[in-house]
C-alpha positions as CSV (number, residue, x, y, z in Angstrom):
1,X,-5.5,37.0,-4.9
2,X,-2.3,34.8,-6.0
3,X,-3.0,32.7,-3.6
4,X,-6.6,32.1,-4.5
5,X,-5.7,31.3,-8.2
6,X,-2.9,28.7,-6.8
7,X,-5.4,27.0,-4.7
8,X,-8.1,27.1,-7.7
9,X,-5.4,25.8,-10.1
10,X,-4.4,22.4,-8.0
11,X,-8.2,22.2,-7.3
12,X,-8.6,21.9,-10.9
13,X,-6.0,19.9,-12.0
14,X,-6.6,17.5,-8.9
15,X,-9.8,16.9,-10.8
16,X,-8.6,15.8,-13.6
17,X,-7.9,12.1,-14.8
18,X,-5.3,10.7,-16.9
19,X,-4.5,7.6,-18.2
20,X,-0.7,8.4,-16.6
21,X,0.7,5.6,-14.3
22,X,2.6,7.7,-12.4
23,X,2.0,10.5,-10.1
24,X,3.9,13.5,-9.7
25,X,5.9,11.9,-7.5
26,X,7.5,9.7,-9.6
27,X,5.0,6.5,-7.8
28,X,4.4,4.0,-10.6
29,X,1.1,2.3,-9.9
30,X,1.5,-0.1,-12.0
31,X,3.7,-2.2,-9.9
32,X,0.4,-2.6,-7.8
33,X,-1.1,-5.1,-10.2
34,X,-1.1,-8.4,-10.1
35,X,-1.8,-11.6,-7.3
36,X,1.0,-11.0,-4.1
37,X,1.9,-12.8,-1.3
38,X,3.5,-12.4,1.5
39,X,6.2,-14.5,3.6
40,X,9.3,-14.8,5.9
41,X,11.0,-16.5,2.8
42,X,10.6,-15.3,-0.5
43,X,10.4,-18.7,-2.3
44,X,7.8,-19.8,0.1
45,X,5.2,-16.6,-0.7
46,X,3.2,-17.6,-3.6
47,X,2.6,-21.6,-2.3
48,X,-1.2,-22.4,-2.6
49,X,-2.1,-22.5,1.2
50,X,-0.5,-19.0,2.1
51,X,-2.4,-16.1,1.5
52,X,-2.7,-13.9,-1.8
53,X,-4.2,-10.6,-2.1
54,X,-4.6,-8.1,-4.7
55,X,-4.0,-4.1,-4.5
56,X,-6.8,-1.8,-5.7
57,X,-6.1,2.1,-5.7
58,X,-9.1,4.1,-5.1
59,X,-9.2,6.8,-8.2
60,X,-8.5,9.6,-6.0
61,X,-5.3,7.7,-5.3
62,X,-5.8,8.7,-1.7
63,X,-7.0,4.8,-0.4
64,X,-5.2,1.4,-0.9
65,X,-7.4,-1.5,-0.5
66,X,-6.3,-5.0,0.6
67,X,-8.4,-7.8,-1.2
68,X,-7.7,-11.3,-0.2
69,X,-7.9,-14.5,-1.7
70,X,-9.9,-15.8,1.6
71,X,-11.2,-14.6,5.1
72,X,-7.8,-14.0,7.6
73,X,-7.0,-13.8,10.6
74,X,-4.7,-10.6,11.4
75,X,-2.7,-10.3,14.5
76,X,-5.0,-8.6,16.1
77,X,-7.4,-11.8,16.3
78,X,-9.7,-10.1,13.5
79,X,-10.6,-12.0,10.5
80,X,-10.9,-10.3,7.3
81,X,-11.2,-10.1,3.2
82,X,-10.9,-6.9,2.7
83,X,-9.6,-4.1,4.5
84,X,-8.2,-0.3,3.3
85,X,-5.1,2.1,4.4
86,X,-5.3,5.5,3.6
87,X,-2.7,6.8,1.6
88,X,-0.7,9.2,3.0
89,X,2.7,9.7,0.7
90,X,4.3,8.6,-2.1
91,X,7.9,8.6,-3.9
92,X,9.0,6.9,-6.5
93,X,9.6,3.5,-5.0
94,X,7.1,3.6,-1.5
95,X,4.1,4.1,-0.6
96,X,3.6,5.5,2.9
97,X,0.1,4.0,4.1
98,X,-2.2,4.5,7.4
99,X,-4.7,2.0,8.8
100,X,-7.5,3.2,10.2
101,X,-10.3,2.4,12.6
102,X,-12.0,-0.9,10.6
103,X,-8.9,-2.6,11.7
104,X,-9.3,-1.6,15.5
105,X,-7.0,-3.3,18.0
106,X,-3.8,-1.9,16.2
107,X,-1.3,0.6,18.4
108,X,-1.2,3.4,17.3
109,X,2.9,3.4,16.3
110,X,1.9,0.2,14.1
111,X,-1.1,2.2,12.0
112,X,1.4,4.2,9.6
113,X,3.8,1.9,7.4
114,X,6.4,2.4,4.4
115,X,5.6,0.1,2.0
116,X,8.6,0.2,-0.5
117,X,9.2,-1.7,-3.5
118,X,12.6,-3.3,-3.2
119,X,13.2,-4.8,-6.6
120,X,11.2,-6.3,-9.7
121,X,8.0,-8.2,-7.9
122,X,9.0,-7.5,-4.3
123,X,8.6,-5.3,-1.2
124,X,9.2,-4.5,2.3
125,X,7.4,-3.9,5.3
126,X,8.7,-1.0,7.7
127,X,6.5,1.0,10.5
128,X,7.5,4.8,10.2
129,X,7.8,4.5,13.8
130,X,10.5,2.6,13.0
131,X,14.5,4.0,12.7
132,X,15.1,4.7,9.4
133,X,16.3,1.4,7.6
134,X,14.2,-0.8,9.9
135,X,12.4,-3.5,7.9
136,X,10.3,-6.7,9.8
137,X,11.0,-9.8,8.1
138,X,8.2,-10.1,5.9
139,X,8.9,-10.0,1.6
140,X,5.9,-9.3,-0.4
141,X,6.3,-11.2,-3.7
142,X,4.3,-10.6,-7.0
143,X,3.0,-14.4,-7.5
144,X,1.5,-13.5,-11.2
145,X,-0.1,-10.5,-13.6
């Protein structure tokens, strides 16, 4: 019986909305917003001719979609606009994301990344396949509001 009122407790608050900006989890969506880039170097990110994309969190919070400035080519040969990561974790600086099958070509070690916020405007790319502490070289930088 406790167990049934638990589970009919987080079903109800799951189903609420609030205006809040951060989860549970300390996660501050917030820091989503805004026109990003990415690059090697982080004074190179938000030139004109690299891409920009913007985040959009589904209201669930469960999906993280990827909208680009223009159609690009990904490394596995694809080219897209858009494209979604499912959302499996957060904490209070990192997202823990999963592509899934509308990106197909990807291993399956390089599907599940840590996306963590590393300062003011900028993050870090790791695959949780990854050791712990692992980043690639990529900087994500917050090229305006």
């Amino acid at each position: 019986m406790n167990r049934l009122l638990v589970t009919l407790a987080a079903l109800t608050i799951a189903g609420c909305t609030t205006q809040q900006q951060t989860d549970p989890q300390g996660f501050d969506w917030s820091v989503l917003n805004g026109n990003w880039a990415e690059s090697t170097r982080h004074q190179f990110g938000c030139r004109a001719e690299n891409l920009h994309q913007r985040f959009e969190v589904s209201p669930d919070r469960k999906t993280l979609i990827f909208r680009n400035d223009r159609k690009w080519k990904i490394g596995t040969g694809q080219l897209v606009e858009q494209y979604s990561a499912s959302i499996l974790r957060a904490s209070p600086n990192v997202l823990i994301v999963r592509y899934g099958a509308e990106l197909p070509g990807i291993p399956e070690e390089m599907r599940e990344w840590e996306m963590r916020f590393i300062g003011p405007g900028t993050y870090r790319w790791r695959a949780t396949a990854w050791r712990e502490g692992q980043y690639n070289d990529v900087i994500g930088v917050k090229c305006s509001s």
